[in-house]
Each structure stands twice: as C-alpha cells, then as structure tokens.
N, C-alpha and C positions, 0 to 999 in steps of 0.2 A: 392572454387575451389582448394586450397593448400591441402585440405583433401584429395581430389581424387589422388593430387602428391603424397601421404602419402600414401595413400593405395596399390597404385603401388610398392613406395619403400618396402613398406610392402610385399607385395606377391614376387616378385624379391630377397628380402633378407632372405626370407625363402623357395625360391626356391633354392639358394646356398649352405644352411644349410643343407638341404637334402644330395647333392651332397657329402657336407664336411665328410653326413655320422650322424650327428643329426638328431633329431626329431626336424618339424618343430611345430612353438608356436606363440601362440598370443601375438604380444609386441605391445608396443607403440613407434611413432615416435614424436620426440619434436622438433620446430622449430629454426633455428639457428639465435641465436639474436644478429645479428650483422647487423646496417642500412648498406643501400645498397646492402645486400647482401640475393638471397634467398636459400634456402635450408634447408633441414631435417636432423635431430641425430636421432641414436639409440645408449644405452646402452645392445642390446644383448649380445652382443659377453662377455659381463662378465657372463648371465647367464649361457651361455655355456662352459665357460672357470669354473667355478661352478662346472656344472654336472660333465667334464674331470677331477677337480681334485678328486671328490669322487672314482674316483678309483685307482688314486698314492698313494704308503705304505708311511708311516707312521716312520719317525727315531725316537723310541721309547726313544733314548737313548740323546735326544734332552727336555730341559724343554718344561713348556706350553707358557710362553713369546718367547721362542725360534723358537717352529712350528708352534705360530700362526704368527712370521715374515716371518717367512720361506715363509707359504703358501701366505701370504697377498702378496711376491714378488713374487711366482710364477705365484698365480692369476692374477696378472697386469701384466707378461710375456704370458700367456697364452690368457689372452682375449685382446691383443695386435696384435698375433700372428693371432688368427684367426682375427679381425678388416684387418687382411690386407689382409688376404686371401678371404675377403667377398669382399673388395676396391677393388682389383686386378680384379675381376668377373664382379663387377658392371663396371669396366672401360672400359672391352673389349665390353662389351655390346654397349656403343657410346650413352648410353640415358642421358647423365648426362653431365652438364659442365664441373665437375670434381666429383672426391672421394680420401676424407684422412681417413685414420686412426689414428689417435690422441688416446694418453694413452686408448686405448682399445674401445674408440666409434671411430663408421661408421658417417660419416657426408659428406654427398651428396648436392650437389650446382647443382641448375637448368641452366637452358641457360638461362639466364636474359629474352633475348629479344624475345625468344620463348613462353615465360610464359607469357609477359607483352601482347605481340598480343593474346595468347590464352583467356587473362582475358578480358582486355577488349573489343576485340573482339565477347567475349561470351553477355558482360553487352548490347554493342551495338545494340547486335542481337536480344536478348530475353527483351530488353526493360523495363515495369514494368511485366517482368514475372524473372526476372535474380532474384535468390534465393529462388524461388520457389520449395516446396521439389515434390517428387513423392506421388501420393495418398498412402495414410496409410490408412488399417482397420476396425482401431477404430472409432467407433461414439462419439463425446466428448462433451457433456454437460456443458458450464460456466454458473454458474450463479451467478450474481454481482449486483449491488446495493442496492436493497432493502431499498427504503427509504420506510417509514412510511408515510401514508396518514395524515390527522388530525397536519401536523407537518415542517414546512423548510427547504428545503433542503440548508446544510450550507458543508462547503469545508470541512468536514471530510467524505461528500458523496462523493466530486468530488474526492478523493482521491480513493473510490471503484469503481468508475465510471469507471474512467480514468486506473485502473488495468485491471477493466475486461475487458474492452473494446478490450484495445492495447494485450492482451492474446489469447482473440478469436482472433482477426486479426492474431496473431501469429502464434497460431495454426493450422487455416485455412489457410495460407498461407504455410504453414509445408506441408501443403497435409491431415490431418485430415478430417472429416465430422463434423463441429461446428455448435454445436446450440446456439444461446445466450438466457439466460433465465433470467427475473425478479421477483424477488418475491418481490411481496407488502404487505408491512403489514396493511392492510384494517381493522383489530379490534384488540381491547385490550385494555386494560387500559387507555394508551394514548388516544385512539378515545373518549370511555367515559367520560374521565374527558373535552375533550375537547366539546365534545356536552353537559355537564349539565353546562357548562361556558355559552352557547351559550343560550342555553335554558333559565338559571336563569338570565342571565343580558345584553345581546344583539341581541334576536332575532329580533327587531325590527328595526336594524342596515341594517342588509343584502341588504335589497334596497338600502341603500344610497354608499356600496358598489360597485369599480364596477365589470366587470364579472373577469377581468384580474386581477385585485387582490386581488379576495376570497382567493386562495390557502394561500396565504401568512399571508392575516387576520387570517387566522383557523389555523395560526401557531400562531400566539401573542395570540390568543384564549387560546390555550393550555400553551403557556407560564404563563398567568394569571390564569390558572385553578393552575396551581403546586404551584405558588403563594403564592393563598388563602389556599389553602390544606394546604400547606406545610407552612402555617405561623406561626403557635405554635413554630414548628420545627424549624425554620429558628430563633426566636427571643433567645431561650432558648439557640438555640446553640450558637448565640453569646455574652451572660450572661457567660457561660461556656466558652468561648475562653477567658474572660477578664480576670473572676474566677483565671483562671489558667496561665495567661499569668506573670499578678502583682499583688504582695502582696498590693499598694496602690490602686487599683480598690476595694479588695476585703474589704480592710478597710472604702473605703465610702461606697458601699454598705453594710457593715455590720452597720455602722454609721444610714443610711437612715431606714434600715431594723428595728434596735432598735426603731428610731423614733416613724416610723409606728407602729411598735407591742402596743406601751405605747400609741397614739391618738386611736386604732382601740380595746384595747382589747385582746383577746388571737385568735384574726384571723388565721384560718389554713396556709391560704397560708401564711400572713408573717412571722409564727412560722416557717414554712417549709422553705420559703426561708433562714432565718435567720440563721435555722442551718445549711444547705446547705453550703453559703456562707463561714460564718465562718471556718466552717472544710475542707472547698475546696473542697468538694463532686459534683458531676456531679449532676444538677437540670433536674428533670422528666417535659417535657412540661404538662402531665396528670393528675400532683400532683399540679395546679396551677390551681384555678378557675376564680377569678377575673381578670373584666380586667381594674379593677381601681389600683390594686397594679400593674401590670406593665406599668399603666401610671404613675404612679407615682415616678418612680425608673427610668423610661425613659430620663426624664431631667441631672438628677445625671447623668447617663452612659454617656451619650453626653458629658457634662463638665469633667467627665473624659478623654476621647477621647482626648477633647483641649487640656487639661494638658497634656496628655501623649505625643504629635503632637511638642507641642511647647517645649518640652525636647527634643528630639529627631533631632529636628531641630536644637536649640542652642547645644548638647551633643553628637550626634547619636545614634547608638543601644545601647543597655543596655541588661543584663543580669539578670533578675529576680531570685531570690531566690529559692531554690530546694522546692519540694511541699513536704513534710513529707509522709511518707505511713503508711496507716492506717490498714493495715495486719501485719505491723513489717519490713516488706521488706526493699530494699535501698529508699529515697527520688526519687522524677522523678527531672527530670531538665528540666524545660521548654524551649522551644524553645526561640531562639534570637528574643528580640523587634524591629523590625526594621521600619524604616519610611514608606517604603512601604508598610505593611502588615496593616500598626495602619491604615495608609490611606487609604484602602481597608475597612478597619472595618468600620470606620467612614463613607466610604461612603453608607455600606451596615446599619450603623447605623439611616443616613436619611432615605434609602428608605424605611427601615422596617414602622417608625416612620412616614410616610405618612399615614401610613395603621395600626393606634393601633387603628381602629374602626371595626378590623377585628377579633379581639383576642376572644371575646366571638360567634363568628358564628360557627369556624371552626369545632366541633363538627356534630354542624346541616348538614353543607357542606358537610362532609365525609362517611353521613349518606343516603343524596341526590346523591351521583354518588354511593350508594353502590344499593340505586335504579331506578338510570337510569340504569345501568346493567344487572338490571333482567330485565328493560322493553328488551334490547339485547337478553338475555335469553329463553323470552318469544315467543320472535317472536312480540313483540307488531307493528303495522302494520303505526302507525304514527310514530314511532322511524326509523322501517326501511327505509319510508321515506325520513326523514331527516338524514339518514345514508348515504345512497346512492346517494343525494343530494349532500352533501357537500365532500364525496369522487371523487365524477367529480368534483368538484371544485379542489383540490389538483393534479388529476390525470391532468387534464387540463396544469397546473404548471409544472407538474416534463414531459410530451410531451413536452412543450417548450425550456424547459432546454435540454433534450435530445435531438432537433432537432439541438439548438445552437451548443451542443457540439458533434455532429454529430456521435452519438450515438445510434443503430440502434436495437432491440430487434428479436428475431423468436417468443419467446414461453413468456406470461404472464401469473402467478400463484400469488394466493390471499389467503390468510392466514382464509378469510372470510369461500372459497372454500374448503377447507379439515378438519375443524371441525370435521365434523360427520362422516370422513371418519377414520380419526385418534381416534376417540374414538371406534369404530370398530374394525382398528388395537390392539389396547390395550385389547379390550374383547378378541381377538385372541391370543395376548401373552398371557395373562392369562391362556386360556383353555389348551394351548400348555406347560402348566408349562415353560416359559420362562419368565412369570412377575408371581409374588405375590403379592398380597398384604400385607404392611408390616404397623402399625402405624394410618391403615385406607387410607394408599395412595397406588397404582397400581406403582408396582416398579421393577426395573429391574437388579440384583442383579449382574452386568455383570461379574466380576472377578471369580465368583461361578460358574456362568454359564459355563464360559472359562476353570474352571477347574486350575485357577492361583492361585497360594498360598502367591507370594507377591500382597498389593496392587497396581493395576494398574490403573483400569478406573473407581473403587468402583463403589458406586449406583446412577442411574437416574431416579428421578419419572418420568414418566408417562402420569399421570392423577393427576386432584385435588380431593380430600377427597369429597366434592362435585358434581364433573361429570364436572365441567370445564373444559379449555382446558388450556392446558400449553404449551410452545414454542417446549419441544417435542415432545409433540402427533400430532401436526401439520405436524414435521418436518420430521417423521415418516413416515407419507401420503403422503405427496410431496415426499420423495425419492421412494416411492413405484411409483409413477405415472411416475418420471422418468425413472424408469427400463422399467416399463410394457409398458408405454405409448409412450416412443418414441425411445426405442430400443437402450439403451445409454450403452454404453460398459466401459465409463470413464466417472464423473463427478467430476466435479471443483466445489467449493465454495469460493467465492470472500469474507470473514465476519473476523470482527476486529479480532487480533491476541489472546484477552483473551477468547474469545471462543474456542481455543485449545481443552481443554480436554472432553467438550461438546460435537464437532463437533465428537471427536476420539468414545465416546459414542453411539452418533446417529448409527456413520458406524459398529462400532462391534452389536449393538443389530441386524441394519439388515442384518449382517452376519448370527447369530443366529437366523434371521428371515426365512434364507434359498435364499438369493442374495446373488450368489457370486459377482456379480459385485460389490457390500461393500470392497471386496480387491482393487480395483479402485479405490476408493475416494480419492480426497485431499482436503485438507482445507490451501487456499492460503489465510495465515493470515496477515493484514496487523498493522500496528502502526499507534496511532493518529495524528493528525496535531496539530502543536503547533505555536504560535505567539512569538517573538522575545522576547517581553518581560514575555514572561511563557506560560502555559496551559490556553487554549479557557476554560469556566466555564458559565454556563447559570444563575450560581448564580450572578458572578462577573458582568454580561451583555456584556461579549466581546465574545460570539460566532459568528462567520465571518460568513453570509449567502452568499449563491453562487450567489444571482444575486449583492448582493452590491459587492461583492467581481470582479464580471463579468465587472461590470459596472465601476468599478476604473481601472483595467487593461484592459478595451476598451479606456477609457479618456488619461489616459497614453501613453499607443500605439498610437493612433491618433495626440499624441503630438510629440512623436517621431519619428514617420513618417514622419510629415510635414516637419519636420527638415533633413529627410536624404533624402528625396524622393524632393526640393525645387527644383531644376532645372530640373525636368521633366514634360512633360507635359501630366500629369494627370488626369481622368477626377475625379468628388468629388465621384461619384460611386466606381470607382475604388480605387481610397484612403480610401474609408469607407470599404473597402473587405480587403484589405492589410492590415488594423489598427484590424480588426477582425479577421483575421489569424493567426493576430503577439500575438493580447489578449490571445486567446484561447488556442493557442499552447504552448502558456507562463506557463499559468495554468496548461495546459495538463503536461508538461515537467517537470514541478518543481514535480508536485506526480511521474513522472515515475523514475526520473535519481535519486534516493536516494533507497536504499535497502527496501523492503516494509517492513521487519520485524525491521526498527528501526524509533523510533520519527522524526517525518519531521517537521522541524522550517519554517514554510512559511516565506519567505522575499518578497513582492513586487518587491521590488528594484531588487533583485538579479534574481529574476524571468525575467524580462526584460531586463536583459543585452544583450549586443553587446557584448562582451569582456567577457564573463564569460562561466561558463558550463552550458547554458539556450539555450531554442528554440531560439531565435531572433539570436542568432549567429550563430546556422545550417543552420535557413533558410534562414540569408543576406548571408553565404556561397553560398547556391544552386541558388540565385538569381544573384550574382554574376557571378556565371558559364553559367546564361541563357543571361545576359547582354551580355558576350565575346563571346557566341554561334550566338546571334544576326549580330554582325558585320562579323560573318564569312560568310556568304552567303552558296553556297551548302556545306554540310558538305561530310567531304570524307568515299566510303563506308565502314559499318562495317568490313569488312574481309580484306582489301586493304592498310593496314597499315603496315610500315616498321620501326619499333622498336628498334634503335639505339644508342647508346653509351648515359644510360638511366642515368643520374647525380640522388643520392640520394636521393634526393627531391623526385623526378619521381616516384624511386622504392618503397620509404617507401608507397606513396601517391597508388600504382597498388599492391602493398602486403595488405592493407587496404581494399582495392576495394575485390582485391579476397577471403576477409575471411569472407564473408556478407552469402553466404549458410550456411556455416556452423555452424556461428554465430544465425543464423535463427532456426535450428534443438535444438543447444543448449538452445535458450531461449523458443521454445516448450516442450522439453521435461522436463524443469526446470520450469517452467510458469515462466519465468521471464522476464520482460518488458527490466528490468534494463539493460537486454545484448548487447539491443538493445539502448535503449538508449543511452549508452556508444561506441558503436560501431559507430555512427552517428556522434557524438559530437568527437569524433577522428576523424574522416574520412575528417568531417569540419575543424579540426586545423590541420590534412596534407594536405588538400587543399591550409588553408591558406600558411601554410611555403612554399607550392610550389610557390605561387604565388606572395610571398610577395617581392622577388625579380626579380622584373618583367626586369631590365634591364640586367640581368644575364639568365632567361629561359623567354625570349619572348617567346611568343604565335604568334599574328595575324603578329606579321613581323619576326619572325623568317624564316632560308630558309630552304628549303626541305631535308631531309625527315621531320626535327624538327616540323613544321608548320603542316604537318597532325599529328604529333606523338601526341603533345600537344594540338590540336583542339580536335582529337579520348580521348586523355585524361580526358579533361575540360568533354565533353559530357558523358564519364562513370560515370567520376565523380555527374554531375548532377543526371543523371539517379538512380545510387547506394544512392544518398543522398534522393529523390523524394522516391525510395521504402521504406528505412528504416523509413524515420517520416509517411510515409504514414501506415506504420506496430503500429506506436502509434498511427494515429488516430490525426495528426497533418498537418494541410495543409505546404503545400513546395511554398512560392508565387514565381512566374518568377520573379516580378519588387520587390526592398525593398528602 
C-alpha cells in the first residue's frame, strides 16, 4: 500500500516540475528510514538542478579542480532551490503531514494515523484477498519437481518442491493465469538399470512386499543396481585415492604387488598393478581381470587403513609428500590426510569388501542392462509390463508425499510421452538446416546459427548416433506442447542450478525453431542441500530421503508441542494436526528463506526453532494473535477505527503490514519465494517487539481509543501473517 503513496508523490511531484517549467520524468521515490516515522524521498530535484546547469557559461579562466567545485556548489544550491520550491507546492496542497527540503531531496511524511486506518483498514477488509495483484495477461507455466520414477525422493526434491510450489502460489496470487506442471522422468537409464536389478535378483520378492512401500524398495533397487555396475569403479577408485594420498600405502602395496608377481609368474594384472602402483599412475578398472588379485591385496589395503587411523588419531593430519610428474611438469601436492576422510575410506573399504564376489560379474552385468534396454527399445511387450507396473508403484509414493505437502499439480508430462515426438522435432531441425549432423550426431550449432562470433551457448546434441533419445530431444517436445498445447505466454522451470547453460540452449534452439515465446523462458535455478557435516553422497550413504527426513521432523514437533501446548485442553486429533503443521512448515521454510541460487546446509534443529528465522516462530507469532483475538469477543468493525498517538512499535509493525502487495508483485515478477519469506519472518519479529511489552502497549485492557486500535492491529496482523505462509504453501495453526 506504501507504493500506491509513492505513486501519488510521484505524479504530484511531476506535476510541479511541469509548472517550474521542466519536463516531467520518470524517478524513483525511496523510503525514509527512520522507525516511527512514515514517509517518501526523492533525489529529483538534482536531476534537474543537472539539466539547469547545462546551460550556465562556463569561467574559462577558472582550472578544471576549480569549475568542477565551482559547479559541484552550485549544483547543491540549485537542486536545494528547487527542493523547496517542489516542498513549498506540496505544502499548499494539505496532503501531506509535512514537506522538507533537506540538501536538495524532497522528503514527504504521511499523516501517520491516516495511513495506519488506511492500511489496516484495507488487510481487514479484503481479508485473505489483502495483497492480491490485479489479473495480468500473461498465461504462466511453472514447472517443478521432476522427480524420477525408478528412484526416492530425498530432500534435494523437497527443495524444488517447495520452490515451485510457493512460486505458483506467488504468481497466481500476483494476478497471473498459473499452471502448475510436473515432469516425470518415467525412462532412462536409471529405470533400466533398476528393472534388470529387479529382474536378475528379486523378482520373486514383490509379494512379500507391501503395496506402500514398493516405491521406496524400487529406489534401494536402483541404489544396488549402480552398486553392482559401478563396482570395478568404485574399488579401483579407492586403490587410486590411497595411491595418491601416501607414499606408505603405496609401498605396501608395491611390497604385496612384488610378492604376487614372484608366487604367480608374470600375471598381467599383477605386472600392471605393480607398475601402476610404483609410479603413482591412475589404475584402469578394465586393465584388471582377476578377481583373486584384488582379493588378495584387499587385506593389505584394510591394514593399511588401521595404521593410517591410528596415526592420525595419536598425530592428526599429515601431509604426504608431492606426487612427481611424469610429463616434467611441477609435482602435485596431495590433499591433507585427515581423520575424517581415512574414516570415510575405511568405511567405504568394508562395504566394498562385502562384495569382492562381485568383481568378476560386473562385465556380464553391464552387458545385461545394455539388453534390457533394447527390450525398451523394442517395444517388448512383457518389459512394458513390468515398466508400467512398477512406475505406479513410484507414482503412488511421490502422490502421497505431495498430498502430505500439500502440493497440488494442473498438468502431468512423462518423459515416456514425447520420445517419438522429439525425435520428429530433430528430423525437422535437420531438414530446416537448423541441426546438422556433425560426428554422426543430429546437433545444433546454436552460436552459428545466431550469427555470434564469440562463444556463447556452443553446441547441443540432439540425438544419439543411434536414434535414441537424449534429455534434449525430449526437452524439445515438452516445450513445443507447452506453447501449442496450452497457450503459455511465459514458462518457468524449477531444475538444479548446473543446468544453466543447458536450459539457455533448449530456449535459444526453440527460438530458432520459430517460438517466440522462447524469449519467455526462465530457468529458476536452484543449489543443492547439504548436511552440517558436508555434502549428501549416495556413495558415502548419507543421502536424507523425504520421508525419514518427514518422519524425524513430525517426532520432533510432536515433542515440542506437547510441551508448549501442556495447559490446553487439546484434543490428540488436534495436537497430531498442529505437530504436522509445525513439521511440514519447518521443512517447507528452511528450502524457502535461504536465496535458491546458494547451497543450503539443512539443520534440523535450526529448522524447528522458536526463537530463530524458521516457520515455528511465524506460526507461534500468528497463533499468538489468534489466542488475544479469542479473548476479545466481537471485534470492532473494519473501517471504524481511530488511530492515535501511534508509539513506534505500532508504526514499524503497520509499515510492515503495508509493504506485503508490493512485496508480492516483487517476488512474482523475480520468482522469488525468498521475498516472501523474509517479509513474514519480519512482520513476526515486529509483532513480537510490539508485543513483548505488554505492560507498556496493553491490548485487552488498554482504554479507548488504544483497545480497538491494538485489537484492529493484532487482527491485521494475523491476517497479513495467514496470507504470507499461505503464499509458501505453509499452514498458519490458530493454537501453538
């Protein structure tokens, strides 16, 4: 509502300009920031004092230090001058508390108590419609989470969840036309490796599963598929972390390696390892056949491990020796040994070492999902099946999770879905000379195409050498269906932040496709979630799934509700609704109130505070204001309030109140949740300071006019606090 005062001073102060005999211009007004006090600046009157003096001569006979002080005191006499003669005009007018002229800005002060009945007056009235923009338009397109079938959803989801979600709301509440759209990634790689896990070693499982937690198994499914795949990979690479970490690693196994070569002969592999080792060279998992020589060298590496542990412990880190370079170059310097990282090793040293009966398969394995693939390919008709079988199992999971976090969809798209449509598109670029084929791959030359002579968005295949599909021939079709299909004027994509240059690709080729709505596009990139003690790692096994993660931050709430909610009489319904209000919100809040484009450190703890910048201290705010609402009986009407000698507290707490539209248009037109967040989590700690001296600004026994001023207050206040979490998609409980 301060913006609309703004706009007024605006048109009024270039209504005098006129007068004075200027051209009027588009300025800005800036807020005066001083608590308790309201009112707008401008700095015009120096542009103008500017234009004036480009036409005063010049004392040529003056240096250049000389008439640039000259002008610098004329200019601050001149935009002083008019400052007051703009002051002087606004005064007669009578719309204004007051007008100064100060060193050359106009700065206008509202009638406190006029503004405070206008504001809250307005929140009263318009209820949960207060901040609501005027219909815009534009048709606007989000589309956000895309989790993956075949696979868990863990809290780097609820992080795009939780973006897009509280965005649409944004934007729809802006006044927009919001679709919310999902895109599922129903095949790929991931699906198949997870159905030939499922195939080659527990399809006989499924029954004893039960229905509600297939999704979840067909994510450890896939977990164990990358596993097995990836076990050469996985053992080799930590041979080569030790390699290169200690020169004493690399002298036992050089030691063991001699052994073996002299019991075995001139064995390939241990001749290979041997020289590897020795010269510190990076070992090839594919140059290694046996898998009795790395059982054999398995033991040693462990006994390493201890010794290095039990250094480390008794010494601490240590510094290993530079690695020599075998080009001529400078030495590398290895990374610092630390206790943490040996311990990480060692523990990824057990789990490997569960599984050295896997080391000869992995070949065969990689051989088996290259044809389960083609049965995909094929169309084979018991794959499909069991394709779409076990994608309702998944789908089933990521409904519920969306239900819990009350998460709401218009439009579902499947990756399944625009195959054949995206391979289509790319015969089209082609024929259109807009792709080539370049290498044997359908590519798109984009900078060429543009006509750029520096590198900007270089090249994007297409297609596979083969006629497969890659993530943009898909991505290709899905934009095309947005345009045609539902009329979108603006489209949002909710997808991790290193998809940047990608995303920038997609929109310039369908520029070039001949959509201009491609100048529309944005890619609201977000950063990953990270845990206290480092980066989530599905190697390490600490990636956070959303429902344990759901499930600890329900147990918790439930704890700490009992505790604040103990002398109310409650029923257990109602405490199980509050403890999941306070969960979810927690979640919801920690992904929104942190800038999306920087790493987010999840804290539990910190998620859940009372006392911090977390949902449970907005929402005990606005529960707070529904408890003092309670004991008032009727409330007094919206328009019928008398707004009087307003103490600080008051006004910072109704200047708050009042910046929530505008606040609103900003974090639409920015996609940013965060504006909103932050606006909230204020609004809550000016409520509190109002409140916290309750024997200084009584409420229910204060006398009149005070007692409606502060009841009218409390109630905006709720109300403006109920719209704003409700814009993230966070419940607001009455009781806490």
């Amino acid at each position: 509502m301060f913006r609309t005062y703004e706009q007024q001073a605006i048109t009024r102060i270039n209504d005098i300009i006129g007068e004075l005999g200027f051209q009027p211009r588009p300025f800005e007004m800036r807020a005066i920031p001083f608590s308790g006090q309201w009112g707008t600046a401008s700095s015009v009157a120096y542009a103008l004092a500017n234009e004036a003096a480009a036409d005063e001569p010049v004392d040529e006979s003056l240096s250049k230090k000389e008439r640039k002080q000259l002008q610098q005191g004329l200019m601050r006499e001149k935009a002083q001058d008019i400052a007051e003669q703009v002051a002087t005009k606004l005064l007669e007018a009578g719309d204004y508390a007051r007008v100064e002229a100060v060193n050359g800005y106009i700065n206008i002060y509202f009638d406190t108590n006029l503004v405070a009945n206008e504001v809250v007056g307005a929140v009263r009235a318009l209820g949960a419609g207060y901040g609501r923009g005027e219909h815009k338009a534009d048709k606007v397109m989000i589309e956000f989470s895309q989790p993956n079938t075949h696979k868990e959803f863990h809290v780097g989801h609820l992080r795009n969840a939780s973006l897009g979600d509280a965005v649409s709301r944004i934007t729809e509440f802006a006044g927009y036309d919001t679709v919310r759209a999902n895109y599922i990634g129903d095949i790929g790689m991931h699906v198949i490796r997870c159905l030939w896990c499922f195939l080659a070693f527990h399809e006989d499982e499924k029954e004893h599963i039960a229905p509600a937690e297939r999704g979840r198994w067909l994510g450890s499914l896939y977990a164990e598929a990358v596993a097995r795949l990836e076990y050469r990979d996985q053992v080799v690479g930590l041979l080569n972390e030790m390699a290169k970490m200690d020169s004493l690693f690399s002298g036992a196994i050089d030691r063991l390696m001699k052994e073996l070569y002299k019991a075995s002969g001139h064995g390939e592999d241990v001749a290979y390892l041997l020289g590897q080792v020795a010269n510190r060279r990076e070992i090839k998992p594919d140059a290694i056949y046996s898998d009795r020589t790395i059982a054999a060298f398995w033991p040693v590496l462990g006994a390493q491990l201890d010794a290095e542990l039990e250094q480390l412990r008794a010494d601490g880190p240590h510094q290993a020796p530079p690695i020599p370079s075998h080009s001529g170059g400078p030495p590398t310097i290895p990374p610092l040994v630390t206790l943490e990282d040996t311990e990480e090793r060692h523990a990824r040293w057990q789990r490997l070492g569960d599984h050295l009966d896997w080391w000869p398969h992995v070949p065969r394995w990689q051989q088996e999902v290259r044809e389960t693939f083609q049965h995909w390919e094929q169309r084979d008709a018991r794959f499909l099946a069991l394709w779409d079988e076990t994608k309702r199992w998944s789908m089933d999971g990521f409904h519920r999770i969306y239900d819990e976090l009350g998460i709401p969809f218009d439009v579902w798209f499947f990756e399944s879905e625009v195959e054949d449509e995206g391979r289509a598109i790319v015969q089209e670029l082609l024929e259109r000379g807009i792709a080539e084929v370049s290498d044997g791959l359908p590519v798109v030359k984009i900078d060429e195409q543009l006509g750029l002579e520096k590198e900007t968005y270089r090249t994007l295949p297409i297609l596979r050498s083969d006629g497969t599909t890659l993530y943009s021939t898909k991505d290709l079709a899905l934009t095309r269906r947005k345009f045609e299909d539902y009329g979108i004027d603006r489209s949002v994509w909710v997808i991790d932040v290193r998809q940047s240059l990608y995303m920038q690709q997609v929109f310039k080729i369908m520029k070039l496709y001949g959509f201009e709505q491609a100048d529309n596009c944005f890619h609201l990139g977000y950063e990953t979630v990270m845990l206290p003690e480092g980066a989530m790692s599905s190697r390490r096994g600490n990636v956070v799934l959303y429902d344990d993660l759901a499930n600890e931050a329900k147990r918790r709430a439930r704890e700490i509700i009992e505790e604040k909610v103990r002398q109310l009489d409650l029923a257990e319904e109602q405490r199980q609704k509050i403890a999941q209000q306070v969960a979810i919100g927690s979640l919801k809040y920690m992904m929104l109130a942190r800038d999306n484009n920087r790493v987010l450190v999840f804290d539990i703890e910190e998620a859940l505070s009372f006392e911090g910048h977390a949902a449970p201290y907005i929402q005990y705010a606005h529960a707070r204001a529904c408890r003092i609402l309670e004991r008032v009986g009727e409330l007094p009407p919206a328009g019928d309030v008398a707004f009087v000698d307003l103490q600080p507290e008051e006004t910072d707490l109704i200047q708050q109140i009042g910046v929530f539209p505008s606040e609103v248009q900003r974090a639409a037109d920015e996609y940013k949740p965060l504006v909103i967040a932050n606006f909230v989590f204020e609004l809550a700690r000016h409520f509190n300071d109002f409140y916290a001296d309750i024997d200084k600004r009584p409420v229910l026994t204060a006398s009149e006019p005070q007692r409606s001023m502060r009841i009218a207050l409390v109630d905006a206040t709720r109300q403006a606090l109920a719209n704003g979490l409700g814009l993230l998609g966070i419940a607001a409980p009455d009781v806490m």
